[in-house]
C-alpha positions as CSV (number, residue, x, y, z in Angstrom):
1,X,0.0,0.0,0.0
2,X,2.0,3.1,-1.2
3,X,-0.3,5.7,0.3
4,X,1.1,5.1,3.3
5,X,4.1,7.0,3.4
6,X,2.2,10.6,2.5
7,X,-0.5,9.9,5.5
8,X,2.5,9.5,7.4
9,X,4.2,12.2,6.6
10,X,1.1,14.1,6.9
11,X,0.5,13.1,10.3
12,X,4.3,14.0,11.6
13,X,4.2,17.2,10.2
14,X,1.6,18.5,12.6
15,X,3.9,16.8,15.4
16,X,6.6,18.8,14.5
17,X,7.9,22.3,15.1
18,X,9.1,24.6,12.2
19,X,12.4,23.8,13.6
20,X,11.6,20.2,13.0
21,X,11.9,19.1,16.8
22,X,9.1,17.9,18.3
23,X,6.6,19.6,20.5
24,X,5.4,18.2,23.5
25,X,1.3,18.9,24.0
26,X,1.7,17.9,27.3
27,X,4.1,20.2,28.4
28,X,3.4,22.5,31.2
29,X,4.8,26.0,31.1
30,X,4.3,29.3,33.7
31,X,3.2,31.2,30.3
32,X,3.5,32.2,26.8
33,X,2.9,34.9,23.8
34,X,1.3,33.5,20.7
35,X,1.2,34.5,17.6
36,X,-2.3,34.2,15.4
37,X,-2.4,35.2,11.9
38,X,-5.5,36.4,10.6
39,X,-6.8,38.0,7.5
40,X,-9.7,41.1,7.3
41,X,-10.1,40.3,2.9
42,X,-8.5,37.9,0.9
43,X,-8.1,38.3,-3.4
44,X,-9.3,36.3,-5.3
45,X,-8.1,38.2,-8.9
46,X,-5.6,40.9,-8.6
47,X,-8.5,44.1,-8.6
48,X,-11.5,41.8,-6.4
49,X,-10.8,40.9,-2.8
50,X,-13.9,39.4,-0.4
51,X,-13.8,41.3,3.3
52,X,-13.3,39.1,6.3
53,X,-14.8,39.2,9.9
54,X,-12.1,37.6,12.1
55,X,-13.0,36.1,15.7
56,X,-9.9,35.4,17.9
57,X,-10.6,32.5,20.7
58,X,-8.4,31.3,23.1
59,X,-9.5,28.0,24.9
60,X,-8.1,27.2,28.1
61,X,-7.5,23.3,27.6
62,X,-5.4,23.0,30.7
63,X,-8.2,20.5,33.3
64,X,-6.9,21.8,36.5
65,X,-5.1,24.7,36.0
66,X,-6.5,28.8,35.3
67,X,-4.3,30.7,32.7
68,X,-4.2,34.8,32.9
69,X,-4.6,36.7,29.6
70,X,-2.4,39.4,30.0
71,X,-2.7,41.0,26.8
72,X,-4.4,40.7,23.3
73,X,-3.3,42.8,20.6
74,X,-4.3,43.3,17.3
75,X,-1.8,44.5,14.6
76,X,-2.0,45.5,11.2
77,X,-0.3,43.7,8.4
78,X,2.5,46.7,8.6
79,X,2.9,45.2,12.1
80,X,1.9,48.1,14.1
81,X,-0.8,47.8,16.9
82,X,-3.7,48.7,16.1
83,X,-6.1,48.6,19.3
84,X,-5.6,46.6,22.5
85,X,-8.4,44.0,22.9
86,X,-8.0,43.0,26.3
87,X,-8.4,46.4,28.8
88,X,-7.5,44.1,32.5
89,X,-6.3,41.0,32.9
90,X,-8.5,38.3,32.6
91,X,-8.4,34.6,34.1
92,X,-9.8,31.7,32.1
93,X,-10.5,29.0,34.9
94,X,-10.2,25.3,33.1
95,X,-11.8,24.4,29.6
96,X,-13.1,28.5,30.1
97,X,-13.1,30.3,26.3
98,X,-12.8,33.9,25.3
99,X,-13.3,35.3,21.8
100,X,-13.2,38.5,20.2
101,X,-14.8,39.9,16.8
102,X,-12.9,42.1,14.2
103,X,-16.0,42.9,12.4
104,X,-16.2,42.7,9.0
105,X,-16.7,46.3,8.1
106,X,-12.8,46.5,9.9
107,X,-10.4,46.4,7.1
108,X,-7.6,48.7,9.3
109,X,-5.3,45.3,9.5
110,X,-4.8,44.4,5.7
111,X,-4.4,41.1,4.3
112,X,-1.8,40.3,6.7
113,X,-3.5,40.9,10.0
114,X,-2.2,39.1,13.1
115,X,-3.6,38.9,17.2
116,X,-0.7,38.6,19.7
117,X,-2.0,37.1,22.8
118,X,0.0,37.1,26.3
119,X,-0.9,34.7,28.8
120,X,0.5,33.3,32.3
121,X,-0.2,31.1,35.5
122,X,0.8,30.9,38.8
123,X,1.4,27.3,38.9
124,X,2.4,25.3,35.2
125,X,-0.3,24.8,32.9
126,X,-0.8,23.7,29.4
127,X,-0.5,25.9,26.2
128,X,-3.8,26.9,25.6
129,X,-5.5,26.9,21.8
130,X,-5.2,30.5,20.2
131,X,-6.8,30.1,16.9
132,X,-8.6,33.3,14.6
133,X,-11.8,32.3,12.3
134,X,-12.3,34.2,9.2
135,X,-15.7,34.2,7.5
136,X,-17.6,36.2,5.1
137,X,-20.3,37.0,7.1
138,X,-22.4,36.9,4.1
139,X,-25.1,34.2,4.9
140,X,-24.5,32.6,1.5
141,X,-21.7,31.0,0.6
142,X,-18.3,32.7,1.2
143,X,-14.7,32.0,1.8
144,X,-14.7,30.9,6.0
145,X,-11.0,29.3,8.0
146,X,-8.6,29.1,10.3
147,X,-5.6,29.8,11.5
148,X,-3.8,28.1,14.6
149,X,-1.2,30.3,17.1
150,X,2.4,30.0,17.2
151,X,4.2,30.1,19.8
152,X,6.9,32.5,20.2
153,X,7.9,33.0,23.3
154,X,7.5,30.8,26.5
155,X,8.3,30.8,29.9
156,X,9.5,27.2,31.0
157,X,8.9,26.1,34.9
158,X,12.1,25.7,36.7
């Protein structure tokens, strides 16, 4: 069976890091800042471009431990920041969500649009799930994905 070796590939490619080292899903760290592309239009021809809402969530995965947003930003595709999202710290107790809405109307990030979101714990905890979801809004059919975070920056427990 030669389709093997593609699934396989497949399948250890989302294992891996960009360095090509494996991550560990397990591993507990004290906190984090993540990196979240997302998009406010998307071309289609070089002159026609469909306009994007894009909702930001952050799941708390971690069973037993709280995580802390510390910050949420929103930048522009020049990479400048645009508007804070996140006015206080806010705790996300276990399996606990937050999302937030760049409208659709919002086209000030560009193309290349990204969240940056800060988060810490008192005690270890596992990375949460920083993902943005882009959809047309439309009601009919219309270009709608995702995009998962990337780490890049954590703080390790000692």
């Amino acid at each position: 069976m030669h389709f093997r070796l593609p699934v396989l590939y497949l399948a250890l490619s989302f294992l891996l890091a960009p360095s090509g080292q494996a991550q560990d899903m397990s591993e507990k760290v004290l906190g984090e800042s993540i990196y979240v592309p997302a998009y406010s239009r998307i071309f289609s021809y070089p002159q026609r471009s469909d306009l994007l809402a894009a909702t930001l969530a952050v799941h708390n995965v971690d069973p037993e431990t709280p995580i802390t947003l510390t910050r949420v930003d929103y930048h522009g595709e020049d990479g400048k920041v645009l508007r804070t999202l996140l006015e206080t710290p806010l705790e996300l107790a276990p399996f606990q969500s937050k999302t937030v809405l760049i409208p659709i109307n919002d086209t000030s990030g560009g193309v290349g649009s990204n969240f940056l979101v800060v988060w810490s714990s008192e005690a270890p905890a596992l990375s949460p799930i920083a993902e943005a979801i882009m959809t047309s809004g439309s009601g009919g059919p219309g270009p709608s994905f995702t995009t998962r975070g990337r780490v890049i920056e954590r703080q390790h427990a000692e």
